[in-house]
N, C-alpha and C positions, 0 to 999 in steps of 0.2 A: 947769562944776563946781558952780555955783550951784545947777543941777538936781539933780544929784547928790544933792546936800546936802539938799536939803529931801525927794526920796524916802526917803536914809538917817532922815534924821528920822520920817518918816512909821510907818517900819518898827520902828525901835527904839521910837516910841512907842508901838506895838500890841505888844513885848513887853518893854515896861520893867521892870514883874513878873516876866520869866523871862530876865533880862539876869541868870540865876543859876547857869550849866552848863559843860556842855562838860568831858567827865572829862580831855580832856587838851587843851592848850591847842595843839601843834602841827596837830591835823586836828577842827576844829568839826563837819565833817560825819561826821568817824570816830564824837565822840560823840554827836552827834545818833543816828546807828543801833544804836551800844551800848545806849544808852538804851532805844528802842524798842523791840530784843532783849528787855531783861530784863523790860518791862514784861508779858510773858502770856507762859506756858510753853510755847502752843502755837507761838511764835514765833520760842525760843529756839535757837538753833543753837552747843552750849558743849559739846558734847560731846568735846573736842577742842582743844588749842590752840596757832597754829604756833608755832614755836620761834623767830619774833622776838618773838612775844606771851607768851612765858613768863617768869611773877615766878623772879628771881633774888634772894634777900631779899640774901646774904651779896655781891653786886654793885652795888645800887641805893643811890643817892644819898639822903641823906637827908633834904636839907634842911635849911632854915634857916626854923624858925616868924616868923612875922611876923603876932602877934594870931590869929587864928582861921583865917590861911591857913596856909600851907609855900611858901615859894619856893626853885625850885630851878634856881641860878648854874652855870654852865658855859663853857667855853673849848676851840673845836677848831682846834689848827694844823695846817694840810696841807703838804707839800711835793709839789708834781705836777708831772709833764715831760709837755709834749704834743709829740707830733713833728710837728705842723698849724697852729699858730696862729689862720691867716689862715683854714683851712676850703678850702685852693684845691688845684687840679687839679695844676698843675704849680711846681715852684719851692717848696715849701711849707719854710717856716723851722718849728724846734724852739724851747722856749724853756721854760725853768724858773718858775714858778708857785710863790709861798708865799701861800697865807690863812690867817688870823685871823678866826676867828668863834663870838664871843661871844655870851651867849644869858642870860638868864633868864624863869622862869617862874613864874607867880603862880597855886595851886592854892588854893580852899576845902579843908575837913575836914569838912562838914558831912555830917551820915545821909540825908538829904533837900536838896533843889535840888544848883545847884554854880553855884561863877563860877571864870573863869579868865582870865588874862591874857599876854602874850607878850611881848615883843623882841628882836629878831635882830639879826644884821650877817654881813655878808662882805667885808672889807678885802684884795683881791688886787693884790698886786705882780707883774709881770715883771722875770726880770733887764735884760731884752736890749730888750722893747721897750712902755715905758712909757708912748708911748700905746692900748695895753691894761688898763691900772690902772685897778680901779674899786670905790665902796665902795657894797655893797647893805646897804639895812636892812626893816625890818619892822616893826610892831607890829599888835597884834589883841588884842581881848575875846571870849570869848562865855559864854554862861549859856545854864542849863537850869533850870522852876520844875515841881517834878515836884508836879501836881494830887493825885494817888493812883498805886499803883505800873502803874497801865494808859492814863494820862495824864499826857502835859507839853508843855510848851511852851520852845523856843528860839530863842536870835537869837545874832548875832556881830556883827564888822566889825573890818575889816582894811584894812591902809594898807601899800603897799609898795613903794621904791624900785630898781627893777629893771633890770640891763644883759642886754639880749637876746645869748643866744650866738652866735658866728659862722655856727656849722652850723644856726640856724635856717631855713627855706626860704623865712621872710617879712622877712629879714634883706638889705636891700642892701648888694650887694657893694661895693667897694671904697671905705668911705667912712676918713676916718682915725681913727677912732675908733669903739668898737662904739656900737649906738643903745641910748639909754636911756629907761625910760619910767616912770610911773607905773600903778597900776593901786588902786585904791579898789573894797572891795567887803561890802557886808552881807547876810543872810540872817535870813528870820526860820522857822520849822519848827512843826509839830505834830503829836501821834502820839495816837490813841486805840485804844484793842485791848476790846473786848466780845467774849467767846465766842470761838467762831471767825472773829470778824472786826476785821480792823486797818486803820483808816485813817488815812493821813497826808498834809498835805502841807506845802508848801515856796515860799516866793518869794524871790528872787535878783534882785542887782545887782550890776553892774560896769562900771566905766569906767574904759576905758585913755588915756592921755595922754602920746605918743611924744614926744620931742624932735628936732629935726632935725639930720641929721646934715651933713658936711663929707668934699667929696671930697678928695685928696694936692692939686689943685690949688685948692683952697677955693673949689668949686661947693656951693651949699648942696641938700642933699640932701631933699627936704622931705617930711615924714610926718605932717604936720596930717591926710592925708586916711584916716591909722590909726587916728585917734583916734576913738573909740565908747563910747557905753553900751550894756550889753545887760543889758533885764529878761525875766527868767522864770518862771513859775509852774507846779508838779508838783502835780499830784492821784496818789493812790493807793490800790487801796483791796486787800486780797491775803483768803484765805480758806481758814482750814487743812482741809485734806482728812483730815490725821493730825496726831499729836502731833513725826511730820517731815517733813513735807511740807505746803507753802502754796502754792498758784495766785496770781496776782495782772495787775491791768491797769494803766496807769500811762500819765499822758499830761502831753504837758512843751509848753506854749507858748509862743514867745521873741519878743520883738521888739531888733531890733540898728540902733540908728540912730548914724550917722558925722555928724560933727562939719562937713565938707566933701568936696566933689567930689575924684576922683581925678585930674583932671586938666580944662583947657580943654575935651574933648572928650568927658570920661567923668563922666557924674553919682557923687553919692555913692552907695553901697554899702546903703543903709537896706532891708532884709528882712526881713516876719514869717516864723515857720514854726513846724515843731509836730512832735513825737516821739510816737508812740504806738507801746507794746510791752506783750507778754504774754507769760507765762511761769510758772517755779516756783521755788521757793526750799525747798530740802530739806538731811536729812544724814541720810547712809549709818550708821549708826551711831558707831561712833570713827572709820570709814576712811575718812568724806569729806563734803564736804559743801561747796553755794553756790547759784548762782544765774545761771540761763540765761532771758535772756529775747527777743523777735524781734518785728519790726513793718516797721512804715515810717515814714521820716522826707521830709520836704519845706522845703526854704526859698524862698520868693519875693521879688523883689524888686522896689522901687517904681518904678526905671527899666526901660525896656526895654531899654536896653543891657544888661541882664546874664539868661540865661537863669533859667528855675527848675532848681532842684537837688533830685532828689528819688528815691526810689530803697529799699532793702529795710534796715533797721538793724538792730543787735542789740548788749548788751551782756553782759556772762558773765565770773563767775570761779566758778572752781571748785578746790577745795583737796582735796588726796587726801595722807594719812597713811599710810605706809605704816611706819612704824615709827613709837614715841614720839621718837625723836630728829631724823627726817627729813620736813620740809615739801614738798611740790610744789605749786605755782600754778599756773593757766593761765586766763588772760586773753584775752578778744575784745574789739574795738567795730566797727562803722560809723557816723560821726558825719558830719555838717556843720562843717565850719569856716571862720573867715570868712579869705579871702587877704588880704596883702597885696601882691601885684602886678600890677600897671599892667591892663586888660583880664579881669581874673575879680572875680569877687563872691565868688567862696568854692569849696570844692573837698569834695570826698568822700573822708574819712580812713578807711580799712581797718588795722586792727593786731591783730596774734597775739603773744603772749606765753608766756613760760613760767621760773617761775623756783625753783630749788633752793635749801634752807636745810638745814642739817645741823649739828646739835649735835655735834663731835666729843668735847668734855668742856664739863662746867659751866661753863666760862669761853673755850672756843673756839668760836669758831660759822663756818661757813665757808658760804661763797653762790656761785651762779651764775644768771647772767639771759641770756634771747637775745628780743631785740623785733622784730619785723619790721613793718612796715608800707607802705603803699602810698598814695599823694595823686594824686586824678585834678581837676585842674582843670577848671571851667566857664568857656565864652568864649575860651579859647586851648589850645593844643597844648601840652600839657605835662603829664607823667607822674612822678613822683619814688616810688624806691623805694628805702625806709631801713632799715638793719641795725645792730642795735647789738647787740654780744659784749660779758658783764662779768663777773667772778670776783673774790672778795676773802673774804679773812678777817678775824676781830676777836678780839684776846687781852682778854680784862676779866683787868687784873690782879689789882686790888678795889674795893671799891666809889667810889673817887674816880679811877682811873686807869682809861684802855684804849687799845689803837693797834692801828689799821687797815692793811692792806694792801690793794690792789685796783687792778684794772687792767681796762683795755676796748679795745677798736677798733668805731668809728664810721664808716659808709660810707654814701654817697647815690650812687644812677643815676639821671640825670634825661634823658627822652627828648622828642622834640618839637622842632616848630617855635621855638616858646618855653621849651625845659629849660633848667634851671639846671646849674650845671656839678656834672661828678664829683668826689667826691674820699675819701679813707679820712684817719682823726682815730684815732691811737694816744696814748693816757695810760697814765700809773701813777701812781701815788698813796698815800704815806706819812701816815698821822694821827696822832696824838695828842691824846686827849680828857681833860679833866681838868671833874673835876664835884662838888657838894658836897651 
């Protein structure tokens, strides 16, 4: 942690100046790329805006001034049934679920720069089986110090106490209690746009810090050897062909070093590797508009116990309007990810997406998602292919109330020597948001 700590220092103090941003405090990196949108026209991709992103004046919170900020207080209780608990194959118990999670946010007002600040929780109870109960929190800064409107600079950092979910696939099974971890992480960014050309980039940190868990017969389950930092650094440099259309190359170097050995017999996990993609970034006039881009990624590893992982990437979303009221998404990646299971260093994550939003009235919005993806591990036999179905609606009654309805089913096939087991996860889910 110690290291940690003095990198994060390191970072925030190359942008203590611009520890002044972030238009909204829930995703630093959302407005990191806001930002650099607005910063040159040829850039801009606003033709258009989907219907989660659309100002609602007569719905939106108001807040509560606090000096030259706005902070904006909130409370969502859920009531959700999962008919899986456990995540298991056979035998699977149901059980009722209430959270509690409270939230405030600390926004600037300012015409130039911005600062922003967070804190969260998630306080869930079971009825039936209490050692599932667990309380998540959060907090996070970040800022933006905008040079001129074609230049700025940002940083964040984030702190978060996290219960990894059952149907995770780096998640061991049968421990009596879910694992919980930490994860600590900052970034610092920059964006310059001259003419038709805009460059940015980016450095990243993060360090995870698992706890051990405890089997039904109080075998201790040990995950010291999860624990990792991984630093990264993105160059980019993109070049508008048109007023909608930009070419771009982008290349991401990582290094991922573990804290200890996987076991007696297996070195730790520690791997450089590097992403390189190329592609476009455009929009169809109002009807559509994103970003498709393709390369190759590769990670290697310091032991030879773990092969290299390396093979064709590509990440992509692309947004299609087809009416003002109705959103479509569609989502790719190919990434590297690090495993957590006994013999791989890490696995090659494949996922398709696709999700619907539809303004039925000004205060109804109603959604559907379907995810698919696929994890091909390195060093052992083992295949996992995941499906997640979801649908839900949201009544805003006005601007301090709203309740949610939504539901899904989650399923994993996992084949191989070494698969993890099958199993299908049904929820539903009642909300109630209250906000100020």
């Amino acid at each position: 942690m110690s290291n940690l700590k003095t990198r994060l220092a390191c970072m925030i103090a190359l942008s203590a100046s611009a520890v002044a941003g972030a238009a909204h405090a829930q995703s630093t990196t959302g407005s990191l790329n806001q930002a650099a949108a607005q910063s040159g026209d040829l850039f801009a991709r606003d033709r258009s805006i989907p219907v989660r992103d659309r100002p609602r004046p007569d719905y939106e919170a108001l807040g509560m001034p606090v000096g030259t900020f706005t902070a904006f207080p909130s409370v969502q209780i859920d009531a959700e049934y999962t008919d899986n608990v456990f995540a298991v194959s056979n035998g699977a118990d149901g059980d009722w679920i209430v959270h509690v999670k409270p939230e405030v946010q600390l926004e600037s007002g300012w015409s130039r720069h911005a600062l922003a600040a967070y804190a969260r929780a998630d306080i869930a109870r079971y009825q039936d089986f209490s050692n599932e109960n667990f309380e998540d929190y959060g907090v996070g800064a970040s800022g933006r110090l905008d040079f001129t409107r074609a230049a700025n600079l940002a940083g964040g950092v984030d702190y978060a106490s996290v219960t990894e979910p059952r149907t995770s696939s780096n998640a061991p099974a049968s421990t009596r209690e879910p694992i919980q971890y930490e994860l600590t992480s900052g970034f610092v960014a920059g964006t310059r746009v001259g003419g038709r050309v805009k460059l940015s980039g980016r450095a990243d940190i993060r360090e995870y810090n698992y706890e051990d868990g405890l089997t039904l017969g109080g075998v201790v389950v040990d995950q010291d050897n999860r624990d990792r930092t991984i630093t990264s650094l993105t160059a980019r440099g993109d070049y508008a062909v048109s007023p909608a259309t930009a070419v771009f190359a982008q290349v991401t170097g990582n290094k991922r070093d573990y804290d200890t050995a996987t076991s007696v017999l297996l070195p730790a996990r520690d791997s450089d590797g590097y992403e390189f993609l190329a592609g476009a970034n455009f929009e169809l006039g109002a009807v559509a508009r994103g970003e498709v881009a393709v390369g190759y990624i590769s990670q290697t590893f310091d032991a030879a116990a773990y092969d290299e992982i390396s093979g064709f990437g590509t990440r992509a979303q692309l947004e299609w309007f087809p009416t003002q009221l109705t959103t479509v998404t569609g989502t790719a990646s190919r990434t590297i990810e690090d495993a957590g299971i006994a013999g791989s260093g890490g696995y090659l994550s494949s996922a398709v997406g696709v999700r619907v939003d539809h303004e039925l009235l000004r205060n109804v919005l109603l959604n559907a998602n379907l995810t698919y993806s696929q994890d091909e591990y390195e060093g052992i036999d083992r295949n996992d292919d995941r499906l997640q179905v979801s649908a839900g609606g949201t009544y805003l009654v006005n601007r301090n109330l709203g309740v949610t309805l939504s539901a899904s089913h989650f399923e994993q096939a996992s084949d191989g020597v070494a698969g993890g087991s099958d199993f299908d996860v049904n929820r539903v889910s009642l909300s109630l948001v209250a906000q100020f």
